[in-house]
One Martini backbone bead per residue (centre of mass of N, CA, C, O) as a GRO file, in nm:
protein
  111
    1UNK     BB    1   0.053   0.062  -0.018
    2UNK     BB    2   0.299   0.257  -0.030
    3UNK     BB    3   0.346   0.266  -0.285
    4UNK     BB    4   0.049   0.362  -0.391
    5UNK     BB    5   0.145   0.669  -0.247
    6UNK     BB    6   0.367   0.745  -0.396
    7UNK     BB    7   0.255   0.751  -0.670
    8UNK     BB    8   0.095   0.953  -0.638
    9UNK     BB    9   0.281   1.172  -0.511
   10UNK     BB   10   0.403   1.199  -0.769
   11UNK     BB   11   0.140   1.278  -0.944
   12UNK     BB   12   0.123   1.538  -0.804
   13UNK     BB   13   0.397   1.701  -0.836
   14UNK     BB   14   0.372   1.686  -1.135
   15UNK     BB   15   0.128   1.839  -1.184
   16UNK     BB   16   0.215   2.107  -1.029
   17UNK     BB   17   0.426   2.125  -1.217
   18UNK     BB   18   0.259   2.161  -1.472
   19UNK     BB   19   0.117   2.392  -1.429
   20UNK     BB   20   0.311   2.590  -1.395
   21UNK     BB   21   0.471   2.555  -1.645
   22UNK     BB   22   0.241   2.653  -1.840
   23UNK     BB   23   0.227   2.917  -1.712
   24UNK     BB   24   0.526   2.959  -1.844
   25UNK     BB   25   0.483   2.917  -2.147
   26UNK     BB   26   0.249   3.137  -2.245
   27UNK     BB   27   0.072   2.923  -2.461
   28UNK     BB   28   0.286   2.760  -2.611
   29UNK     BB   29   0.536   2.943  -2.680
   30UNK     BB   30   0.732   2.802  -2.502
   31UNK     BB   31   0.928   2.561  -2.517
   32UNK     BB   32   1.003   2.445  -2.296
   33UNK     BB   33   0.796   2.456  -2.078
   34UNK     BB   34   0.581   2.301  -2.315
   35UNK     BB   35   0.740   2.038  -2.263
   36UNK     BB   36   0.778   1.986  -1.950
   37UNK     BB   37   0.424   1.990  -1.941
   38UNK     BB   38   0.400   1.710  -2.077
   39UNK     BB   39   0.603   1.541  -1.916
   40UNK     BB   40   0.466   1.644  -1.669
   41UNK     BB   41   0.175   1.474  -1.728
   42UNK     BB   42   0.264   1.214  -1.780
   43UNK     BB   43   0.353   1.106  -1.541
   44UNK     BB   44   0.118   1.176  -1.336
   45UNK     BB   45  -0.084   0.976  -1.514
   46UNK     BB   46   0.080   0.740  -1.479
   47UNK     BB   47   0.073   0.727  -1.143
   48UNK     BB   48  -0.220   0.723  -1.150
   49UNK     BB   49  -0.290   0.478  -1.294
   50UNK     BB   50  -0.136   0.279  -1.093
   51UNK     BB   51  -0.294   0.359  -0.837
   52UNK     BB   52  -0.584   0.243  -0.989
   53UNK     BB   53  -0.534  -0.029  -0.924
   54UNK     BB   54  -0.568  -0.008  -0.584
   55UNK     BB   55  -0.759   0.252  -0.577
   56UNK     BB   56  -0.998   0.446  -0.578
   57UNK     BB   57  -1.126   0.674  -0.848
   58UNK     BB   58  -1.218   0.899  -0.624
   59UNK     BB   59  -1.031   0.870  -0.377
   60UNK     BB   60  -0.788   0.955  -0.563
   61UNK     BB   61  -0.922   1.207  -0.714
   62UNK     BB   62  -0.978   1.351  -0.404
   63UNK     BB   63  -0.665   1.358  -0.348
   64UNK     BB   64  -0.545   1.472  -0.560
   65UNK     BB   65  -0.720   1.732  -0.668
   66UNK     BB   66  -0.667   1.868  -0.357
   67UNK     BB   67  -0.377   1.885  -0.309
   68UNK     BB   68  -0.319   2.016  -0.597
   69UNK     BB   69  -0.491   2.316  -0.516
   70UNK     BB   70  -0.320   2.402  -0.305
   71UNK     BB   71  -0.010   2.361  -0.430
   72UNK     BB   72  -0.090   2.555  -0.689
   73UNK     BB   73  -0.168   2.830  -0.511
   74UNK     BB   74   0.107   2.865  -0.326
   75UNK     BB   75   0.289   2.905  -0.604
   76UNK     BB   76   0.145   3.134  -0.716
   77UNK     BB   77   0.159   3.325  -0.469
   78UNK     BB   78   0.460   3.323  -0.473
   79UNK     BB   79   0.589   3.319  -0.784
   80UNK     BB   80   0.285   3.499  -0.900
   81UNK     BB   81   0.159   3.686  -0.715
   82UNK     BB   82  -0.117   3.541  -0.650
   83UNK     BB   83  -0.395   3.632  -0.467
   84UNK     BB   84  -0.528   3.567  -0.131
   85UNK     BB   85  -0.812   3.530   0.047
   86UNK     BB   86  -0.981   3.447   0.274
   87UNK     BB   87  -1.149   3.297   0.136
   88UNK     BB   88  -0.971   3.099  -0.011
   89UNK     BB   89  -0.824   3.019   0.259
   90UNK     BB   90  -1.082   2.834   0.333
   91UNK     BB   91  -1.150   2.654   0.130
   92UNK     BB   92  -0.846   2.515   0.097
   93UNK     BB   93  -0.914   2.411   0.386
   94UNK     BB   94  -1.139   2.234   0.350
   95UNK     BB   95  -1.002   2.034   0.133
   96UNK     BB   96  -0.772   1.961   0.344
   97UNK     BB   97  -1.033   1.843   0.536
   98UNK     BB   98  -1.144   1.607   0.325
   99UNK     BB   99  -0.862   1.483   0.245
  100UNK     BB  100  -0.868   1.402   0.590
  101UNK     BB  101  -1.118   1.245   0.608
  102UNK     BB  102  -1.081   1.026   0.381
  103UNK     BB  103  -0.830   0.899   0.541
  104UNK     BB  104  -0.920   0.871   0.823
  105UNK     BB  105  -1.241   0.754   0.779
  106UNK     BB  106  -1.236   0.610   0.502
  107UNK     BB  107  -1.308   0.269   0.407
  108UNK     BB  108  -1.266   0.309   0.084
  109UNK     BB  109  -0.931   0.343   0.086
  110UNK     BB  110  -0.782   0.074   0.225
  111UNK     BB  111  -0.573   0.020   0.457
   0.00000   0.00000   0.00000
């Protein structure tokens, strides 16, 4: 099990790199950043793949897209200067309180 929270976590990580990188390609007019924004979302879809082996695909899915919404915003926020008011920064909270009840509370999961 714990194989597969790593390619997990492999797959956020990669999710959030490609997510900046995006945003850095400028609408793919730059080529390496729209390069690795490829490269970096193939990683993440295939360790999403080997997850979704063992763990089903909703509670992958609210794991995967709760952590990665967290921190694509906070990347945003340091990186890009994108500005959270308190509603954001609120919502994030509840995102971050979801994806921690699905994990420790929720027989779906499968530990």
């Amino acid at each position: 099990m714990l194989h597969t929270y790593l390619f997990l976590g492999i797959a956020i990580v990669a999710e959030v790199i490609a997510t900046s990188l995006l945003k850095a390609s400028d609408g793919f007019t730059r080529l390496l950043p729209g390069a690795l924004t490829i490269l970096f979302y193939g990683i993440a879809f295939y360790c999403l793949s080997v997850t979704l082996k063992v763990l089903p695909t909703g509670i992958v899915y609210a794991i995967w897209s709760g952590i990665g919404i967290v921190l694509i915003s906070v990347i945003s926020w340091v990186l890009f200067k994108q500005s959270l008011d308190f509603p954001a920064i609120f919502g994030l909270s509840l995102i971050i309180a979801g994806v921690m009840v699905v994990n420790l509370f929720s027989k779906s999961v499968g530990h």
